[in-house]
N, C-alpha and C positions, 0 to 999 in steps of 0.2 A: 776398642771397637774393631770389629773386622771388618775390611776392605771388600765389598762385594765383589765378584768376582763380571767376567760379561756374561755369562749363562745368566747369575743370577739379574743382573737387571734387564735381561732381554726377558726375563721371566716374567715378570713383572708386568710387562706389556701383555703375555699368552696369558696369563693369569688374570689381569681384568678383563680383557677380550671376553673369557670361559666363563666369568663370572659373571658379566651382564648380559651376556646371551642367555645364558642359563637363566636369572633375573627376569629378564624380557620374555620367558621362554619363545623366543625366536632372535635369529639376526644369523651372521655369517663367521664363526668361530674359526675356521679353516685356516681362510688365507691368513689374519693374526698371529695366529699361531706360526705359519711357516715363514714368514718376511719379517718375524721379530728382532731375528739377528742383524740383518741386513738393519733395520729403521736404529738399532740403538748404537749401532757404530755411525752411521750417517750424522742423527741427534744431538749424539754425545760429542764427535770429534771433529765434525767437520760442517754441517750446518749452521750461517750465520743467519742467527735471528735474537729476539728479545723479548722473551714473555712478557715483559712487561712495558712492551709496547709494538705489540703486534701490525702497526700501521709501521713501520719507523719506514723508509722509503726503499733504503739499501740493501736491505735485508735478502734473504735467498727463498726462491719463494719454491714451497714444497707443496705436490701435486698428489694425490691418490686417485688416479685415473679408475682403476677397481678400486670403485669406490663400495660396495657391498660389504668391503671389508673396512668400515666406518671404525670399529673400536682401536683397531690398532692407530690411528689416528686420534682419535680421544686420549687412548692411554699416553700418547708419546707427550698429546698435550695437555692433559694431566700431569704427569710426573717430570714434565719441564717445567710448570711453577707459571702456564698459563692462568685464567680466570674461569678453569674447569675442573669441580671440586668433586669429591668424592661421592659424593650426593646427584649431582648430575651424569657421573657415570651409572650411579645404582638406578636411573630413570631412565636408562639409553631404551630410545624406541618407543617413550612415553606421551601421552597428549602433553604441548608447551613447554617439553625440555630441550636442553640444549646440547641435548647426544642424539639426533633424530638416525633415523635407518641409516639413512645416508649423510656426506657430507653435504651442510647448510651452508654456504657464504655466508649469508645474513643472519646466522642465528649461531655459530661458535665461533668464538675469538679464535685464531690463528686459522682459520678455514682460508684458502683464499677463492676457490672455486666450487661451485656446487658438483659434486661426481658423482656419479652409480649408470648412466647411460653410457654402456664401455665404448670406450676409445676416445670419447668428447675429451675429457679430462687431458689426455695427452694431448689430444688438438690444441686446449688452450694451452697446454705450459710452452706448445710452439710460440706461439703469440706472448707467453711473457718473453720467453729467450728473444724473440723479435722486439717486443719492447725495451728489453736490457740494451740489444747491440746497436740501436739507433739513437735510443738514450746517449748513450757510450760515445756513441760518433759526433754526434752533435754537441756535447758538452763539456768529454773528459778533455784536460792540457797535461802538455807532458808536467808530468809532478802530481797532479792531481788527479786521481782516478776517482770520481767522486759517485759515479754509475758503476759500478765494480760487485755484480751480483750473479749468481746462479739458479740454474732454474733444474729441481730435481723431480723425474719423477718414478712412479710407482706404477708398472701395470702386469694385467697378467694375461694368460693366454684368449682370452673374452676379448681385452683392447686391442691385440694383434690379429684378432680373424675380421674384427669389424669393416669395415672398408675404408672407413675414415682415418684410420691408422695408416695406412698404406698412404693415401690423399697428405696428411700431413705430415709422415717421414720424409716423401720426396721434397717438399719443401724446403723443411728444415735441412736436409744436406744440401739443397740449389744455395740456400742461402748461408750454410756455413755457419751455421748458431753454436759456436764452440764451447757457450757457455750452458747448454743444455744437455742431461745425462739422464737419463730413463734407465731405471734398474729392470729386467724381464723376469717375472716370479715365474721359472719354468718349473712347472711341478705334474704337468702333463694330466692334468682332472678338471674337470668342469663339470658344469649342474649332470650332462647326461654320463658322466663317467670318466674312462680314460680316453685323451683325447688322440688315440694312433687311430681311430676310425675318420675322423674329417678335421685333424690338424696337424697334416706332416708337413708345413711348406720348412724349409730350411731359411727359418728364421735370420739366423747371422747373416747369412751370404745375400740377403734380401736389402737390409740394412748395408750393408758394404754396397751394394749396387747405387741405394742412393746416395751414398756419400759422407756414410755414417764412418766414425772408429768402432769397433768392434772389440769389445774383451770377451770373449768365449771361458764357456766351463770353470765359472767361479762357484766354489761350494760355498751358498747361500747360509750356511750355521757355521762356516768357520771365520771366526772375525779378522784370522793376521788376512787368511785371503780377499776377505772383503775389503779389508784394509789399503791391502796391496795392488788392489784394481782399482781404487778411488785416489789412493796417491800416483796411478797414471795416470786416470785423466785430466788431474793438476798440474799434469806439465805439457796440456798443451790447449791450445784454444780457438784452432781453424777448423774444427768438424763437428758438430754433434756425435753423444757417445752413448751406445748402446753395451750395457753390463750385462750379459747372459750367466742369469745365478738359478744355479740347480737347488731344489729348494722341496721339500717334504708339504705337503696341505696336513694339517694337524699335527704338526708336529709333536711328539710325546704322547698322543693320546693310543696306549695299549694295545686298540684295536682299530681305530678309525683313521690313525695316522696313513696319508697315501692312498685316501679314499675319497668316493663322491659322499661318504652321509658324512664328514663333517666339513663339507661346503655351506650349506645351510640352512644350518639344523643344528640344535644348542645338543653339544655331547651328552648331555642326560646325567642324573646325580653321580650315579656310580663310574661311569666313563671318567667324570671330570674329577672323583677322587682318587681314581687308580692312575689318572695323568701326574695329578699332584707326588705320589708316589712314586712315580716312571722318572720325574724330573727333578725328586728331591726338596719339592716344596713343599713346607709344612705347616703354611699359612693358610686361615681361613679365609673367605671371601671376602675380598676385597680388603683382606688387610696387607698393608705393605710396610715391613719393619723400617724402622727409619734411618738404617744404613745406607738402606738402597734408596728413601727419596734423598737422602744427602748423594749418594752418588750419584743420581742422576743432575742433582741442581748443585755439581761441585764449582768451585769458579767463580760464578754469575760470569760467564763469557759472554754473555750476549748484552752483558751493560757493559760490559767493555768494549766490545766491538762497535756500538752503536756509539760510547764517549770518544772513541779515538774515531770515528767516521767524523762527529759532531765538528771534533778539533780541524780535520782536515779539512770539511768543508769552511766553517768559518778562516781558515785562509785562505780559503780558494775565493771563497766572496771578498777578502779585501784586494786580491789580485784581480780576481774578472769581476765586477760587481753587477754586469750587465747579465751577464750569461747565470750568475749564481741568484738572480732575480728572477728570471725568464723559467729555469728550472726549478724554484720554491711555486710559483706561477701555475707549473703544469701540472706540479704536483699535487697542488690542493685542488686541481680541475677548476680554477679559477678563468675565466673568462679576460682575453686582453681588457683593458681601461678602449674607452670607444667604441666595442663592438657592437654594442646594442646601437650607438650612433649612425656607424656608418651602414647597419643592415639597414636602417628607417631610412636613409637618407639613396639606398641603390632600390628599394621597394619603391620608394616614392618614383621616384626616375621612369621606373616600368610602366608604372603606371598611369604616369603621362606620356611615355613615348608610344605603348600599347600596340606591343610587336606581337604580331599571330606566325605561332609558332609551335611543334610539337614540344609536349612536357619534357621530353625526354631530351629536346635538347636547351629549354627552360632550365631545368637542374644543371647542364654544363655550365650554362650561363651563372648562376647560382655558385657555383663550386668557385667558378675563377673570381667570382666578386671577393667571394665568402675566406677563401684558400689564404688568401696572400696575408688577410688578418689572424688567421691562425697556424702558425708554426706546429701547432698538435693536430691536425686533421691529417691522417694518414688514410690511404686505403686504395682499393680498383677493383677489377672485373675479375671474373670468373671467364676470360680468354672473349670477351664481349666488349672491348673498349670501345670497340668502334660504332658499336650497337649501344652500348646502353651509355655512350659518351661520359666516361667517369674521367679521361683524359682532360687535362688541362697544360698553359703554356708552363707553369711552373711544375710538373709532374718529372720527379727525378727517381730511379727504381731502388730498389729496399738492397736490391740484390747486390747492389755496390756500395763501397767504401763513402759515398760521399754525405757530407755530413748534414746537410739538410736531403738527404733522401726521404720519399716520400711516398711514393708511389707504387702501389704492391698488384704485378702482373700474378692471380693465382693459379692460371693455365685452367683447365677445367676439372672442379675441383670442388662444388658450392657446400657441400656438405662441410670440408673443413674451414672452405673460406670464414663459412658464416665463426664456425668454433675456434678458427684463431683470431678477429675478428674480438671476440669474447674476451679474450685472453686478454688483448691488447687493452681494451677497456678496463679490464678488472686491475692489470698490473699498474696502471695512473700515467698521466703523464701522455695521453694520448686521446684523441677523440678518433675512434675508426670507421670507416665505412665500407663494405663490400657492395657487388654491385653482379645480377644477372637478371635471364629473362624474369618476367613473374611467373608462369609456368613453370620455371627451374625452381623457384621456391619449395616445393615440395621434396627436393633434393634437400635442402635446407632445414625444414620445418624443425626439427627437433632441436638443432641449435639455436633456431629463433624463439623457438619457446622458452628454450636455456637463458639466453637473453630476458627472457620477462621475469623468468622467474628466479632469477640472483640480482638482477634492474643495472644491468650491462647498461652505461651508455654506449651501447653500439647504434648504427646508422644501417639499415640495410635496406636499400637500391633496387628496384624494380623496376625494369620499361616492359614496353608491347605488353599491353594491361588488359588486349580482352581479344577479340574476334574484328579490331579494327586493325591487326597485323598486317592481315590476308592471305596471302596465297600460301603460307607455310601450312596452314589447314587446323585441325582441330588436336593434334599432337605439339604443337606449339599456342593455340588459343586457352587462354586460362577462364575458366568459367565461377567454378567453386574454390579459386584459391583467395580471392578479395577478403569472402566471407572466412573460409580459414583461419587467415592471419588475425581480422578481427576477432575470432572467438579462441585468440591466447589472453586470457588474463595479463591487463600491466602493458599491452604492447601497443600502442600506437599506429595507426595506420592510415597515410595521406594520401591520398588519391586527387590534384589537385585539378583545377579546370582551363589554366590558364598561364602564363609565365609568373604573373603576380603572386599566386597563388602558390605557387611551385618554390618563388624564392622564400615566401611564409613557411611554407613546409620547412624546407631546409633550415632556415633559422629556430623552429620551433623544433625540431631534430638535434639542433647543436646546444640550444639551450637547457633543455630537457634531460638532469643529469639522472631521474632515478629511476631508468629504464631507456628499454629501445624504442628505436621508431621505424618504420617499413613506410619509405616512400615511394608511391607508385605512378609511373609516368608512360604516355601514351608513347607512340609510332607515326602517329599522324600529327598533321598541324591542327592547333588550335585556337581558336578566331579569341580577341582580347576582350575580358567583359569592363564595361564601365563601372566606375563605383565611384563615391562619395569618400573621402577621407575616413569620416567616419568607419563605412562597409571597408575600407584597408583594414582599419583596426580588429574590426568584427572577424576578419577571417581566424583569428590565431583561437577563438574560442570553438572554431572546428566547422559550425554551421552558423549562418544569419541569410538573411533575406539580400538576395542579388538585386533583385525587381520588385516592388508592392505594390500593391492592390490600392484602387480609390475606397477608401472605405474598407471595411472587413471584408477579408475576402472568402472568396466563394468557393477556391479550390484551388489546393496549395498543390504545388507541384518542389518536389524534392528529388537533385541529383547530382551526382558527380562526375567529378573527370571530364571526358567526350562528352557526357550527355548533359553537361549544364548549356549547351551550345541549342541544343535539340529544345532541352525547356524553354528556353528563352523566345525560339520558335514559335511554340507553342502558345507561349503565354501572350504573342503579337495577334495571332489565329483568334484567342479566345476573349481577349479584351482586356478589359481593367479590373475585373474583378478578378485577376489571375495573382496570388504570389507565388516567384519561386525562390528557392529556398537553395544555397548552393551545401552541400556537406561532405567539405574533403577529407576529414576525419570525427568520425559519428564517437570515437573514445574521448576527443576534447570535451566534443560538442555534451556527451554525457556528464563531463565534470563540472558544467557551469550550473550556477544555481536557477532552482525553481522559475525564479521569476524573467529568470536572460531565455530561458528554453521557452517558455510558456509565451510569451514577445513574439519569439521568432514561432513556434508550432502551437497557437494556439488550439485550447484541447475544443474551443465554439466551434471552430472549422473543421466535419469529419472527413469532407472530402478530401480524396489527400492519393495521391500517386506518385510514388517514388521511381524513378528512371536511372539503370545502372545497366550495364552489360555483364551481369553477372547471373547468379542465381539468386532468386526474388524470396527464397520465405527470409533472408537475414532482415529485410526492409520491413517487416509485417510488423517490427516494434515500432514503427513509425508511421506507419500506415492506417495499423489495424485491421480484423479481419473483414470491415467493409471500405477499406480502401482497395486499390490497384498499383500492381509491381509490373513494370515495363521491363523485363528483364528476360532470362537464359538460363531454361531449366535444359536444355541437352547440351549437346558437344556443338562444335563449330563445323564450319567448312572450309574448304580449300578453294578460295575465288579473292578478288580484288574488290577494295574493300566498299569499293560505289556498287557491289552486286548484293556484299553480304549485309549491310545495314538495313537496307528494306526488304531483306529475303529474313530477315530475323523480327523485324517488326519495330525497326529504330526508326521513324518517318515520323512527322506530321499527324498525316493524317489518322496512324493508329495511337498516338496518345492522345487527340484532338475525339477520336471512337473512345477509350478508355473513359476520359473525360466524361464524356456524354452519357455512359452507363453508371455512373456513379450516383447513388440516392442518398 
């Protein structure tokens, strides 16, 4: 049998790429084609993983930030002998298969990130390299390196113009992530063409500035070079490392190789056979002789690697049995023994000592209960600690060598904050949290939706929640962002009214492993509501009744945050036939059955006015369209905030008029 040669099993990878684009007719055939060489020497000789068992802990976790170019990722985990069959390639971009456009987390084994939003992709694999190096500090002994992983990734010129790229390289060299190496697919083409019209920055010397190693002018098809570049950056482990590999987009295709039409857009019948000829392959679609899957599954290296990991750890557990506990622990995302004890037991406490005080400094309070029980709670500010108080007395920074560090200053930055943030989540062993204004959310948005939608338990931090800031004005007052975060699918959002409340948030944030949660907390103090044991309970289901009515009542009042203070007002004004109704998060509040909703909103009672300082049509599913939304259909102002509450229509007496208009 003949010894495939690397053309051919790089081939192998362009060759199904062509095929199921073609198949599909659509997807992204290009960049496949030109980063083939580059993925099958990485694959083949130097990435440690295990197809057949994709979760193993240790493992090196590989990124395709250009994620567009999904197949060359299918194929590498195809023909490494993952649980992705030849059948699921012929379906790539099908309804319910498991080659979607993009990479899935949640829907292809060995995926570890969801990618095709460029530049995200490399934000997270910052956050795994950060998960690796803290892992690392906090647990390895000499002798035992039992954290000992890399974090690779893939991007191309799309991930480098993004801005989040830039946001998250500087990072990674403040921080020194030596175990993180991004290959650059410089091939100079993107969707509008060649890119010397709006992408000359000089890449290298960008990366050198923040702190990067730098390997320049690697020919991206020749494997001794590719070779030769990756056995540098194996001799060393204080920088992150940037591989600049010159690289062809189509490579082999006759006419399209070097061009914008085969970025994305299937080379077309006769293109993809004249390719097949250009490269000396003379295999039909999607057949691969089986020399070349034996070359690529030579070995089983990767059951090796993971039984000699197994070996090492189990001796590292009967020397540290404490620490090889604490980290099997983190890694199944397992919760300490207790923790659910001692939240009920510092909730309780709040509750009777019933301190009025701003949410935002309610979550600090929350954090330092909450912190000291979890050794995985990592995270901070977007350069706002002092504002959105993420700081606490055990807060140690990432940026240093020490081994319970913890605390991650991201200078201003939210867009990557939130996507390494991601990372950190997705790579285990970690609960993170970032933290900025709520208006800066929208800096954020798209990695918070990235969060819902791979079910990140990430934590992400919001203060100064509406126009009760003040005087910064309507460029720092968030109006339409509450409702925003609400309508990402999967994502959680608390907006609590009280410190009790606030430390429920947090706990039901940290609990909540199959997704994120966005907790929103004010600027101002706010006064302590009474409750019944019971009504402690009732908060974690999102919405219940704060106050009730004698009898059924006659008009329900529902609000959040600041304004449950204001209903309560109100409901003294209008008597006993008043319930109101507190709902610091309307996604819980939607997951409880029928009969808990219908309790707390009965559908007898149409009267019904919802109070938020937001924009009022998200409340009209609560409402209906003959209730009333007390809320903030324009922008803000710039006044202190005893001027702006009744110059916007938060009083008394105009929800006490709302009230009174209601039939």
């Amino acid at each position: 049998m003949t010894t495939p040669s690397r053309r051919d099993l790089a081939n192998a990878i362009r060759f199904l790429a062509v095929d199921a684009v073609e198949a599909a007719k659509s997807g992204h055939p290009g960049m496949p084609m030109g980063m083939a060489d580059i993925a099958e020497v990485l694959w083949n000789d130097y990435l440690s993983h295990n197809p057949n068992n994709p979760k193993w802990f240790n493992r090196d976790r590989f990124v395709l930030s250009n994620g567009h170019g999904s197949m060359l990722q299918y194929a590498l985990l195809h023909l490494s002998g993952y649980e992705l069959s030849l059948d699921d390639l012929k379906h790539f971009r099908q309804l319910e298969s498991k080659t979607p456009g993009h990479p899935e987390n949640f829907m292809t084994p060995g995926v570890e990130t969801t990618t095709g939003p460029l530049g995200q992709g490399f934000a997270n694999a910052v956050g795994f390299a950060l998960a690796e190096k803290l892992l690392a500090q906090r647990f390895n002994r000499p002798e035992y390196a039992v954290v000992d992983h890399r974090t690779w990734v893939f991007m191309g010129d799309g991930c480098l113009m993004e801005g989040i790229s830039h946001e998250a390289a500087s990072l990674a060299g403040t921080w020194g992530l030596g175990k993180l190496v991004a290959f650059w697919d410089d091939n100079k083409i993107s969707i509008d063409g060649n890119t010397d019209g709006w992408f000359t920055d000089d890449t290298p010397a960008r990366f050198e500035a923040y702190g990067w190693r730098v390997i320049r002018n690697v020919d991206g098809h020749d494997p001794v070079e590719i070779k030769t570049a990756i056995d540098t950056v194996l001799k060393y482990d204080d920088k992150p490392t940037l591989i600049c590999t010159r690289t062809t987009i189509g490579f082999g295709a006759p006419t399209k190789a070097g061009k914008e039409s085969s970025h994305g857009s299937p080379l077309g019948k006769d293109e993809a056979a004249a390719t097949r000829a250009a490269l000396g392959w003379p295999h039909a679609p999607f057949e691969i002789p089986q020399e070349i899957r034996d070359g690529w599954r030579a070995g089983n290296a990767g059951l090796v690697r993971e039984d000699q990991w197994n070996t090492l750890f189990d001796a590292y557990a009967a020397q540290h049995p404490q620490l090889a506990e604490e980290l099997t622990r983190r890694s199944r995302a397992e919760l300490p023994d207790g923790f659910a004890a001692e939240a009920d037991a510092y909730i309780a406490k709040l509750q009777a000592d019933g301190p009025a005080v701003a949410s935002r400094k309610a979550s600090q309070m929350a954090i330092e209960a909450f912190a000291p029980l979890l050794p995985e709670l990592v995270g901070g500010s977007a350069d706002l600690a002092h504002s959105n108080l993420t700081l606490w007395t055990g807060s140690k920074s990432v940026a240093t060598d020490d081994p319970n560090a913890n605390y991650i200053y991201f200078g201003v930055r939210e867009f990557a904050m939130t996507a390494i943030s991601n990372g950190l989540a997705l790579h285990g062993g970690f609960i993170p949290y970032d933290a900025t204004f709520l208006i800066f959310s929208d800096y954020a948005r798209n990695a918070v939706r990235m969060s819902a939608l791979m079910g990140a338990h990430a934590i992400h931090v919001y203060t100064h929640d509406s126009i009760g800031l003040g005087e910064d004005g309507p460029t720092h007052q968030p109006i339409e962002q509450l409702a925003s975060l609400r309508y990402i699918p999967h994502n959680d959002v608390w907006r609590p009214c009280d410190a009790v409340e606030s430390a429920v948030a947090w706990r039901m944030a940290i609990e909540r492993k199959v997704g994120p949660s966005c907790l929103v907390f004010s600027r101002q103090t706010l006064a302590h509501q009474s409750r019944t044991d019971a009504q402690v309970r009732d908060i974690a289901r999102g919405g219940y009744v704060l106050k009730d009515s004698v009898g059924a009542p006659a008009v329900i009042l529902i609000a959040t945050g600041s304004e449950v203070g204001l209903a309560m007002q109100v409901a003294e004004r209008l008597g006993d036939s008043v319930r109101v109704i507190s709902m610091p998060c309307t996604d819980a509040f939607d997951r409880q059955s029928r009969e808990y909703r219908e309790a707390v909103l009965p559908d007898a009672c149409r009267k019904r006015i919802a109070i938020e300082a937001g924009v009022t049509d998200f409340w009209r599913k609560y409402v209906g369209l003959d209730g009333a939304v007390v809320g903030i259909d324009s922008f803000g102002a710039s006044a202190p905030i005893e001027a702006l509450m009744p110059h916007f229509g938060f009083t008394v007496d105009k929800v006490v008029a709302a009230a009174q208009g209601l039939r």
